[in-house]
N, CA, C and O atoms as a GROMACS GRO file, in nm:
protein
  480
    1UNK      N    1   0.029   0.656  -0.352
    1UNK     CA    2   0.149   0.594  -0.303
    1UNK      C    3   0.244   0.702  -0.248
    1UNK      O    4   0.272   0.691  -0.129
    2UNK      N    5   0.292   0.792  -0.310
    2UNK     CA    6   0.397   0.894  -0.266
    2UNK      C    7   0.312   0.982  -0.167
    2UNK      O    8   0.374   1.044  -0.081
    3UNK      N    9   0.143   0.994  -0.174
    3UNK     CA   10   0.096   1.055  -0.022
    3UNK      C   11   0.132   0.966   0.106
    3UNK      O   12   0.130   1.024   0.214
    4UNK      N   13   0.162   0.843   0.103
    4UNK     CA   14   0.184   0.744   0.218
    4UNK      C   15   0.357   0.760   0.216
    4UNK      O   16   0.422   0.720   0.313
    5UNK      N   17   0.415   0.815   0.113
    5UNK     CA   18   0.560   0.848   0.197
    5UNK      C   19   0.622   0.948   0.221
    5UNK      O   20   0.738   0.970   0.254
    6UNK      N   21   0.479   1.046   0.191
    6UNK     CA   22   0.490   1.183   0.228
    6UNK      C   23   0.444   1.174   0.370
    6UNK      O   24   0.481   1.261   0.449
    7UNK      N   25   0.353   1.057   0.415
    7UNK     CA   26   0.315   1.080   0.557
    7UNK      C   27   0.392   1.026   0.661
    7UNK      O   28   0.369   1.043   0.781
    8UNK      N   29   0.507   0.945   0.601
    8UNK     CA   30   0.608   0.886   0.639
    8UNK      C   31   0.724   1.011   0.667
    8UNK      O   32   0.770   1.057   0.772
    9UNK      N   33   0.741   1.032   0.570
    9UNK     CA   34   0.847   1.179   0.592
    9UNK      C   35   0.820   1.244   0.693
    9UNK      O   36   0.888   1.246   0.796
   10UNK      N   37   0.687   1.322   0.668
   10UNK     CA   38   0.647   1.384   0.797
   10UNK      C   39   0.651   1.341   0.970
   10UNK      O   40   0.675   1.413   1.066
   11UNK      N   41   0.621   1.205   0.962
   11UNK     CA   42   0.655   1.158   1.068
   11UNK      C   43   0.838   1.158   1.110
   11UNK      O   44   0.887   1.195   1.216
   12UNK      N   45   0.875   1.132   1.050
   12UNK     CA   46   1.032   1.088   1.072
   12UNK      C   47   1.085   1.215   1.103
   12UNK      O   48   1.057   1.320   1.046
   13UNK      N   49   1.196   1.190   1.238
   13UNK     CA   50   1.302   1.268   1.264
   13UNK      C   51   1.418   1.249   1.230
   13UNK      O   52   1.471   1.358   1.252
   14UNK      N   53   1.513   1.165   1.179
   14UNK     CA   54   1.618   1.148   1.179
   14UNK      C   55   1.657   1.200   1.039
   14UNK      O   56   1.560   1.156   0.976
   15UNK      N   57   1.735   1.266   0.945
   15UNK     CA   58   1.745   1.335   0.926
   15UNK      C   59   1.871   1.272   0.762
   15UNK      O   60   1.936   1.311   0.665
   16UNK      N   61   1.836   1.176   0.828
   16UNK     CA   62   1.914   1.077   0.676
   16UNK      C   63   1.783   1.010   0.599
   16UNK      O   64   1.743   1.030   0.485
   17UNK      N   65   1.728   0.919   0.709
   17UNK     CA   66   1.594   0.860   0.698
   17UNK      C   67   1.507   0.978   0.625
   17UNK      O   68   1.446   0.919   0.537
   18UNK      N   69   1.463   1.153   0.618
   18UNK     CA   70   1.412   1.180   0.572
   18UNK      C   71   1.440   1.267   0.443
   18UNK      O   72   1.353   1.322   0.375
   19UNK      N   73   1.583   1.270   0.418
   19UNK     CA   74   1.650   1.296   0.312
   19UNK      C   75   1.602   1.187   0.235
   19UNK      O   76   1.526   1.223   0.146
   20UNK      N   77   1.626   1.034   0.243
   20UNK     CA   78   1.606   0.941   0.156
   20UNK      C   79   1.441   0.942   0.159
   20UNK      O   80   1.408   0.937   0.041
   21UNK      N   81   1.336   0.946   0.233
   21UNK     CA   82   1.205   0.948   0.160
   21UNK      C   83   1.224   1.074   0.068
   21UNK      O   84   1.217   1.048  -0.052
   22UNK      N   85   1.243   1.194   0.100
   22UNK     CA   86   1.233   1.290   0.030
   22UNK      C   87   1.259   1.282  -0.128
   22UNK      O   88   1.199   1.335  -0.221
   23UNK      N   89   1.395   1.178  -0.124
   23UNK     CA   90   1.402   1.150  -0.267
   23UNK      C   91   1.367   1.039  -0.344
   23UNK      O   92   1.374   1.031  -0.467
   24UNK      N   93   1.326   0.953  -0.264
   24UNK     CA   94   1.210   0.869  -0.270
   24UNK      C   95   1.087   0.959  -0.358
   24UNK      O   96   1.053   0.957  -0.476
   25UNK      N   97   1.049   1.020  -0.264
   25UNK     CA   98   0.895   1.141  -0.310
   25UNK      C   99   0.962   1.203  -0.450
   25UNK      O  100   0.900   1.209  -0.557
   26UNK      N  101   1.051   1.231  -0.437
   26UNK     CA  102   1.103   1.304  -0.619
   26UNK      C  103   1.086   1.195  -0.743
   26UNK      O  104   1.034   1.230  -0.849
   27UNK      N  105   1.124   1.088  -0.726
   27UNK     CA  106   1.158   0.984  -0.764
   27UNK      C  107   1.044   0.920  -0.822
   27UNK      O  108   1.047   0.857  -0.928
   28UNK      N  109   0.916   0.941  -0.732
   28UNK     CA  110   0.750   0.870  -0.753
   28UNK      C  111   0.696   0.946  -0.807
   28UNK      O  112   0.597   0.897  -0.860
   29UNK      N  113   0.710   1.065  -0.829
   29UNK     CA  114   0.705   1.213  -0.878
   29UNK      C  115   0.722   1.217  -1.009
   29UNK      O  116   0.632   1.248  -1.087
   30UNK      N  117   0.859   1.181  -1.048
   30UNK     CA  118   0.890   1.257  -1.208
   30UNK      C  119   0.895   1.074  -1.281
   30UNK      O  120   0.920   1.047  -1.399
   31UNK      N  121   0.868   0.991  -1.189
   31UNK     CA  122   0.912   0.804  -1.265
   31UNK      C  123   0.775   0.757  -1.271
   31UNK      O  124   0.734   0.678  -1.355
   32UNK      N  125   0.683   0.826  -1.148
   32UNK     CA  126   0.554   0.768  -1.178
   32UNK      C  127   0.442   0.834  -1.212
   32UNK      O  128   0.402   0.831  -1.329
   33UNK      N  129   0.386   0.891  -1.133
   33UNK     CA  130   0.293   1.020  -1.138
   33UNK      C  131   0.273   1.108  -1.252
   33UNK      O  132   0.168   1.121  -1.316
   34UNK      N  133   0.386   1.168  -1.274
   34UNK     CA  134   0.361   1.292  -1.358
   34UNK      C  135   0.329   1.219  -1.540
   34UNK      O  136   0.241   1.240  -1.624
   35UNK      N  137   0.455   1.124  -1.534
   35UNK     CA  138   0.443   1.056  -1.659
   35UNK      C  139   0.314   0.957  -1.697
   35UNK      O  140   0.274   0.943  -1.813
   36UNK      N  141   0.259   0.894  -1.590
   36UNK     CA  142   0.125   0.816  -1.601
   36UNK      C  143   0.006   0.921  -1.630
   36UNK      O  144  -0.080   0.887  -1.710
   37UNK      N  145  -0.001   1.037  -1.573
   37UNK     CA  146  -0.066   1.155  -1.541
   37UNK      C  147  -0.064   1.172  -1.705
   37UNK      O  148  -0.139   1.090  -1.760
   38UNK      N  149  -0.009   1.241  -1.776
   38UNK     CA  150   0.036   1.257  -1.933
   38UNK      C  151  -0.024   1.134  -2.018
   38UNK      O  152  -0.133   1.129  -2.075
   39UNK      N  153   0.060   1.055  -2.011
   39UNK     CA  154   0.006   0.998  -2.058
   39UNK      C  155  -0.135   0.900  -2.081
   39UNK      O  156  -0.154   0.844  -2.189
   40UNK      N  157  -0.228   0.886  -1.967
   40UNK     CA  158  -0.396   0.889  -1.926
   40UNK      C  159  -0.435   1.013  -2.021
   40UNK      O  160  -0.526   1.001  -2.104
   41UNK      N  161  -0.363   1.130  -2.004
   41UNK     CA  162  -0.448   1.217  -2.093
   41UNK      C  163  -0.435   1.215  -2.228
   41UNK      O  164  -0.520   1.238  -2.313
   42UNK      N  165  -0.320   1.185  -2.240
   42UNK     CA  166  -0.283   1.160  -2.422
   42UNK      C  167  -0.381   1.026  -2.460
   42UNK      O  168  -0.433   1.007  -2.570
   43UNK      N  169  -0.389   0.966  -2.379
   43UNK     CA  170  -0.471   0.830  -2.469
   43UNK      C  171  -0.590   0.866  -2.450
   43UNK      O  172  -0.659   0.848  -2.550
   44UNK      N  173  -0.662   0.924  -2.336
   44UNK     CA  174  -0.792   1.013  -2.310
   44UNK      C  175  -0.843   1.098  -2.458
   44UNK      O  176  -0.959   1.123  -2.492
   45UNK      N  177  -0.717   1.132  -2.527
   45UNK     CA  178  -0.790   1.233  -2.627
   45UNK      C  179  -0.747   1.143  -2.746
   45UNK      O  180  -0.817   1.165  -2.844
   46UNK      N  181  -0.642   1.038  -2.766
   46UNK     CA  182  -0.650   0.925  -2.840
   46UNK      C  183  -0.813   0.881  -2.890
   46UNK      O  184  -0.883   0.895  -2.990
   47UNK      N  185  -0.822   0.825  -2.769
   47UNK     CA  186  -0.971   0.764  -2.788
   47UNK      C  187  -1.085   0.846  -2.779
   47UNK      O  188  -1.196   0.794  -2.778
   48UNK      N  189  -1.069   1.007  -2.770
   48UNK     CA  190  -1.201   1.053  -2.845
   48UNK      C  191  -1.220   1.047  -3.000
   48UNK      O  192  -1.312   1.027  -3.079
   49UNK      N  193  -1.068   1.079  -3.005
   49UNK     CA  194  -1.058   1.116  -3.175
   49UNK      C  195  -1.064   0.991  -3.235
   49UNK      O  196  -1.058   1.023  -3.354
   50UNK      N  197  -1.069   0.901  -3.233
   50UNK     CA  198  -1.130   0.771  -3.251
   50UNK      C  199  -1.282   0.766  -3.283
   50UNK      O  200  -1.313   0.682  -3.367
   51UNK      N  201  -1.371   0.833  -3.235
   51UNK     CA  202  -1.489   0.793  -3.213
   51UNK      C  203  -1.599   0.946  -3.128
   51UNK      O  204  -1.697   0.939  -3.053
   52UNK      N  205  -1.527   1.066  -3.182
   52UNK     CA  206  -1.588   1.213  -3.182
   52UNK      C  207  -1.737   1.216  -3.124
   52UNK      O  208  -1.778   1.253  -3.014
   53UNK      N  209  -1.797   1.169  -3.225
   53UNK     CA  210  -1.910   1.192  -3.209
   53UNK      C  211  -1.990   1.106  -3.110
   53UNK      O  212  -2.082   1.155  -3.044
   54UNK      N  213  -1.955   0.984  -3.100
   54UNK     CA  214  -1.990   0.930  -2.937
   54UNK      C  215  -1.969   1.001  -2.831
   54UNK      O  216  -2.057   1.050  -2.760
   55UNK      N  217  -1.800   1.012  -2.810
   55UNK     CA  218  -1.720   1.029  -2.661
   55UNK      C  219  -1.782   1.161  -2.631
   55UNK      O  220  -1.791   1.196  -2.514
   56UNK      N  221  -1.828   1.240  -2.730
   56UNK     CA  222  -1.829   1.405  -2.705
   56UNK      C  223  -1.996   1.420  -2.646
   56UNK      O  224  -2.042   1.510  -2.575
   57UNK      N  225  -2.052   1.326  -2.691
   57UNK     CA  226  -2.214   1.318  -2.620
   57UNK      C  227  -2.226   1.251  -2.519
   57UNK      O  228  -2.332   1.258  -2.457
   58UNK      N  229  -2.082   1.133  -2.457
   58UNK     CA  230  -2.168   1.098  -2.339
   58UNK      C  231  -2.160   1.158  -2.219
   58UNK      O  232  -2.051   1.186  -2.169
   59UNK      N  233  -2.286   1.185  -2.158
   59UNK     CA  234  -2.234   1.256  -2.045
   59UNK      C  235  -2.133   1.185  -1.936
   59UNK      O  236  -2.059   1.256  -1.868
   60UNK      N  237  -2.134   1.084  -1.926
   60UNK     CA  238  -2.040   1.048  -1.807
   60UNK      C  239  -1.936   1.064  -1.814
   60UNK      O  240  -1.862   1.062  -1.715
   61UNK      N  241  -1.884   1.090  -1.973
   61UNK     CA  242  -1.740   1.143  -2.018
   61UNK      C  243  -1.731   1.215  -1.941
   61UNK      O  244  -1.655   1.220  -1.845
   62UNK      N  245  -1.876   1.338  -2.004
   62UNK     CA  246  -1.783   1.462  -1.910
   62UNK      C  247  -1.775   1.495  -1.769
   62UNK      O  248  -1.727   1.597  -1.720
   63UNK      N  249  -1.831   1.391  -1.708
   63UNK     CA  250  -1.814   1.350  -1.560
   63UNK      C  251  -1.650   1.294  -1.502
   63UNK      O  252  -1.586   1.318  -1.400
   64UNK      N  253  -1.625   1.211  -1.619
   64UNK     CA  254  -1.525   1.211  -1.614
   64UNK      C  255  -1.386   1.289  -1.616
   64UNK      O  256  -1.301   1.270  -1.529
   65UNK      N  257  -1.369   1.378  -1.717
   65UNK     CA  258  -1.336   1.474  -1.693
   65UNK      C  259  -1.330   1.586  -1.678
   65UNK      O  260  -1.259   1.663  -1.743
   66UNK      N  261  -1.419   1.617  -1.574
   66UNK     CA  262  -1.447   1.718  -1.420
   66UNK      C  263  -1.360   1.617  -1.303
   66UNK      O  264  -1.317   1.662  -1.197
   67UNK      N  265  -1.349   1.507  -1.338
   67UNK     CA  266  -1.254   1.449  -1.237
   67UNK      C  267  -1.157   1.445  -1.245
   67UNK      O  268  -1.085   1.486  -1.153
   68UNK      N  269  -1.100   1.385  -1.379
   68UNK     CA  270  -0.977   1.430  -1.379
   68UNK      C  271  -0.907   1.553  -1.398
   68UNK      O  272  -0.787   1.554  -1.373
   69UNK      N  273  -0.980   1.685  -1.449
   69UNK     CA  274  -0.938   1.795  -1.394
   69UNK      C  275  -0.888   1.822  -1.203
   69UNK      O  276  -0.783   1.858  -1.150
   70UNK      N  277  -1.012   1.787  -1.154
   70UNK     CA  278  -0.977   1.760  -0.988
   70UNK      C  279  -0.864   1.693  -0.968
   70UNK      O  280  -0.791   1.755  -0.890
   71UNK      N  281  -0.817   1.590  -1.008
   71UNK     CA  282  -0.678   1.483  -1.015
   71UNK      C  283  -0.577   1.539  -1.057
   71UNK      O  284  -0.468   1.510  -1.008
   72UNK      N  285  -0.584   1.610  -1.131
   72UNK     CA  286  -0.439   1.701  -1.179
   72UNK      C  287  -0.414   1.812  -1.102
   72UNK      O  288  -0.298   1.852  -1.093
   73UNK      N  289  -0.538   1.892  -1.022
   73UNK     CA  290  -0.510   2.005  -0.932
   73UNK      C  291  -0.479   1.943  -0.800
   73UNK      O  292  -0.416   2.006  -0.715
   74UNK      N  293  -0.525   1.808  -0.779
   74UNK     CA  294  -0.497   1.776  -0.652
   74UNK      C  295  -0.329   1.761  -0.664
   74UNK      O  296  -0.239   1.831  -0.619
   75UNK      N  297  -0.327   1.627  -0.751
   75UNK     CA  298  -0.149   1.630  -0.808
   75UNK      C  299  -0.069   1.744  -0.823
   75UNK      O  300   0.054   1.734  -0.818
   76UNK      N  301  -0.122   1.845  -0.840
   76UNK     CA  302  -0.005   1.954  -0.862
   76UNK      C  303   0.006   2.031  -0.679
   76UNK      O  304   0.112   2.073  -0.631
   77UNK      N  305  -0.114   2.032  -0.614
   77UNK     CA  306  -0.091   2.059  -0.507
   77UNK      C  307  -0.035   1.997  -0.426
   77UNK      O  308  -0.015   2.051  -0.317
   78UNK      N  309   0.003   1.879  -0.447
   78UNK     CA  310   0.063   1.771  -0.330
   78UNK      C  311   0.189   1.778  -0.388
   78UNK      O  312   0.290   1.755  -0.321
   79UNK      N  313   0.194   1.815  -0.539
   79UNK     CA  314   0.351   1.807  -0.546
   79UNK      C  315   0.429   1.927  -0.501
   79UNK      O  316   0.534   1.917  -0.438
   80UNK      N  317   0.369   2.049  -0.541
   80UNK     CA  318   0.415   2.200  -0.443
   80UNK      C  319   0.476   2.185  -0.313
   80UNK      O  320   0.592   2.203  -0.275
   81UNK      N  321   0.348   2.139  -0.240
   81UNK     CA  322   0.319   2.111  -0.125
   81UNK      C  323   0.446   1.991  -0.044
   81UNK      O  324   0.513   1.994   0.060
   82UNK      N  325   0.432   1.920  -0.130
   82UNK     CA  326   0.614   1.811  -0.105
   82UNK      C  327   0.723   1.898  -0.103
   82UNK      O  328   0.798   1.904  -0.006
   83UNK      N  329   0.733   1.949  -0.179
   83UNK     CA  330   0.841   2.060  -0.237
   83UNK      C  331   0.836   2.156  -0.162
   83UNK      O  332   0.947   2.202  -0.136
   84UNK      N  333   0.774   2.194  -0.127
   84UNK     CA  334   0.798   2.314  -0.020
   84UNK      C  335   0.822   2.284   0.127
   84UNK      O  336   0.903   2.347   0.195
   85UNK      N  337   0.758   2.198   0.166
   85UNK     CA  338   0.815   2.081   0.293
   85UNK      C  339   0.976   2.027   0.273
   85UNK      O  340   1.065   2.050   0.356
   86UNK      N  341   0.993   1.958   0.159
   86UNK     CA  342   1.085   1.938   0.164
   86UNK      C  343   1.229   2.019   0.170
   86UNK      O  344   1.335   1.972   0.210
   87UNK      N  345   1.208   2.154   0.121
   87UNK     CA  346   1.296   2.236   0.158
   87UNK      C  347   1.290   2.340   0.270
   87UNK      O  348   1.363   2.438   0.288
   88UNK      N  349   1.182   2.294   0.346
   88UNK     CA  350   1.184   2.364   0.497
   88UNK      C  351   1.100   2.485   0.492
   88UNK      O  352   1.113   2.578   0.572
   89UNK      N  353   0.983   2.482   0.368
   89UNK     CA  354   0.932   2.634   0.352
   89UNK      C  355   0.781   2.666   0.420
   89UNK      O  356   0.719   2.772   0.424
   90UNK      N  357   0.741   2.512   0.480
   90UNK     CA  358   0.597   2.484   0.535
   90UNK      C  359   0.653   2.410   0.574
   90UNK      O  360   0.766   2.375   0.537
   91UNK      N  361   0.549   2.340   0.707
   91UNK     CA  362   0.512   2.250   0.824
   91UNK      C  363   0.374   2.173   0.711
   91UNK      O  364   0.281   2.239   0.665
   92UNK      N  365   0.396   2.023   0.687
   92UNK     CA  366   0.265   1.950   0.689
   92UNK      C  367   0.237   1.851   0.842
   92UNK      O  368   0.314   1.805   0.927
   93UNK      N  369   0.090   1.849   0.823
   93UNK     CA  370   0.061   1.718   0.886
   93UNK      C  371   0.035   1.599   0.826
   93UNK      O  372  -0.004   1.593   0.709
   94UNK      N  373   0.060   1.468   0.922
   94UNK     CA  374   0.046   1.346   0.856
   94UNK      C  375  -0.090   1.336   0.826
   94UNK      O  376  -0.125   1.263   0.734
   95UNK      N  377  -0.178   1.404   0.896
   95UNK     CA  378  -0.303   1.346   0.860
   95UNK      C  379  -0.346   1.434   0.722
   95UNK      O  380  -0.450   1.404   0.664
   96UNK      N  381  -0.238   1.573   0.659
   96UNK     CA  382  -0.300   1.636   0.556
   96UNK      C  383  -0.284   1.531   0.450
   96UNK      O  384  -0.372   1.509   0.367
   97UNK      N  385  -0.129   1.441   0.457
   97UNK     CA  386  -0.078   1.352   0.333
   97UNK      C  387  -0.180   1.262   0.342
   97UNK      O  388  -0.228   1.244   0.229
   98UNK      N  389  -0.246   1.184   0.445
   98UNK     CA  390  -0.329   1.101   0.471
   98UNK      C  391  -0.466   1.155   0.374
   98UNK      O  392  -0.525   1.097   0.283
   99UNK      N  393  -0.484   1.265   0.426
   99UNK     CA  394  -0.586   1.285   0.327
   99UNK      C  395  -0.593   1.320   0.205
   99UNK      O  396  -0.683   1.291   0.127
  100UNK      N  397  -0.517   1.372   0.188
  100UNK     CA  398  -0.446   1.403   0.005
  100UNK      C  399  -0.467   1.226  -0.098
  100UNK      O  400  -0.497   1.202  -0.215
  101UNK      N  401  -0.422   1.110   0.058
  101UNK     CA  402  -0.445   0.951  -0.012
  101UNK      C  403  -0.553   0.950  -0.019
  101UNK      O  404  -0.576   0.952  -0.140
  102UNK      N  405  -0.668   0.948   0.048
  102UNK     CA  406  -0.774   0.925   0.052
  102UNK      C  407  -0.865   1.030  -0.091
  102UNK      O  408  -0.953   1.038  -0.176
  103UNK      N  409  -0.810   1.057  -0.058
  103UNK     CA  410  -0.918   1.205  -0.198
  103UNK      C  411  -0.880   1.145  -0.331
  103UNK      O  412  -0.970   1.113  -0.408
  104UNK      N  413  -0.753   1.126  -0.364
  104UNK     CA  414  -0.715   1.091  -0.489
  104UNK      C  415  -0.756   0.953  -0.524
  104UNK      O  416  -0.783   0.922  -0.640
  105UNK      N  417  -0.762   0.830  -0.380
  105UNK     CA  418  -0.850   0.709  -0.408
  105UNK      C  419  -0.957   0.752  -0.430
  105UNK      O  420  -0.991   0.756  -0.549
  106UNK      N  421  -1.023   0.785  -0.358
  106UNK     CA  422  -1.201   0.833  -0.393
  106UNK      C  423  -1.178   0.878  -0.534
  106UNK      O  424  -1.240   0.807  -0.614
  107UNK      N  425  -1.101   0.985  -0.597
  107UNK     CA  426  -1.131   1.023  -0.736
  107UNK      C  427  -1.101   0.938  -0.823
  107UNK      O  428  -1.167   0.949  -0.926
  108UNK      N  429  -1.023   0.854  -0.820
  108UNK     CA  430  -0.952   0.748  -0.857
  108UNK      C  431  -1.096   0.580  -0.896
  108UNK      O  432  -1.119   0.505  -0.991
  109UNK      N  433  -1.140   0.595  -0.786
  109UNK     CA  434  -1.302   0.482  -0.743
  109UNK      C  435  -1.414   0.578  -0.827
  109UNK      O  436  -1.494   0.503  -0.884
  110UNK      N  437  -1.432   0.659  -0.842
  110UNK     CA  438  -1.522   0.760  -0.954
  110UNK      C  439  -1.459   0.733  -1.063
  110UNK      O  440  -1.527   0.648  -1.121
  111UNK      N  441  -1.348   0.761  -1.135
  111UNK     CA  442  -1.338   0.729  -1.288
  111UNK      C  443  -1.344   0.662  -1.278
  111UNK      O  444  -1.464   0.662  -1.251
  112UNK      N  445  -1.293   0.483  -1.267
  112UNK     CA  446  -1.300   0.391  -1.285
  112UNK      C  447  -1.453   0.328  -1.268
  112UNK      O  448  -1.501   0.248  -1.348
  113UNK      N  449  -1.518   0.377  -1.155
  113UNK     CA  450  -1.710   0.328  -1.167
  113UNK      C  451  -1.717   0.394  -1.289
  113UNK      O  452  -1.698   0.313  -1.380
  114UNK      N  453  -1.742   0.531  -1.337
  114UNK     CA  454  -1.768   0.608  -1.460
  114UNK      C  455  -1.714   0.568  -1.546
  114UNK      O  456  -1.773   0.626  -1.638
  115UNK      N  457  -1.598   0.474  -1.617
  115UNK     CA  458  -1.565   0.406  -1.713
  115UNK      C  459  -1.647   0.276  -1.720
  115UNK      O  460  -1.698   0.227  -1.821
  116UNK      N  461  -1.650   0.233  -1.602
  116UNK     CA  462  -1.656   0.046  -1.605
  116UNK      C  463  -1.880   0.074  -1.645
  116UNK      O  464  -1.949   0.025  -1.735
  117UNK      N  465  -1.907   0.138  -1.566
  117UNK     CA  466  -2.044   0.152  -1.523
  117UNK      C  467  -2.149   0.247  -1.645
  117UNK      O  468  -2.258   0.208  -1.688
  118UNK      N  469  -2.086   0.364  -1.680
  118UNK     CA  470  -2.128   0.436  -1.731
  118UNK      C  471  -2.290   0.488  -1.722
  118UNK      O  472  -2.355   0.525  -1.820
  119UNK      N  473  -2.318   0.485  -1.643
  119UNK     CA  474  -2.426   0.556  -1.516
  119UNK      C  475  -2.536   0.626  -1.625
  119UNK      O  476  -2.650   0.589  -1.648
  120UNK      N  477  -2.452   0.754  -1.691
  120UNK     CA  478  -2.566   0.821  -1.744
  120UNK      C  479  -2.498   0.829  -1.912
  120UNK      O  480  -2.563   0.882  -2.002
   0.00000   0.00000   0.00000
């Protein structure tokens, strides 16, 4: 979501209009993201310690997280990456935010097959 109003920002010239996405993007940042982010992992290790000796043998767990490791480096780079745009310190393109959406859906469509499916 905040990559589609990061690609919005980028597009926009006017200069009120991109003050308000900008804090928009802070806003999806520290209200949605970071705190959902935390907490997925706190209940992630909730429910091993629940049940150790399963969660720790299946492999698709740890398929799982190899992904969400990827999800948190992607997240921390898009949030830099906002942040440094937003104060004038880099040039993005719309099509980088575009793809920043697309990567985090795709990783996003992998845990969820690897939860729902459990493959191996």
């Amino acid at each position: 979501m905040v990559t589609l109003v990061l690609a919005a920002h980028i597009r926009e010239r006017g200069a009120d209009a991109r003050a308000a996405l900008a804090r928009i993007e802070g806003k999806i940042f520290r209200g949605v993201i970071h705190p959902g982010a935390a907490l997925s992992v706190l209940s992630g290790v909730l429910l091993i310690l629940t049940n150790a000796a399963f969660y720790l043998r299946a492999p698709w767990l740890h398929t799982k997280f190899f992904l969400v490791l990827i999800l948190v480096v992607l997240d921390l780079r898009i949030y830099f990456r906002a942040r440094s745009f937003r104060t004038g310190k880099i040039q993005m393109s719309r099509g980088e935010a575009l793809g920043s959406h697309v990567a985090v859906a795709a990783i996003f469509l992998g845990i969820l097959l690897l939860v729902l499916v459990q493959p191996f």
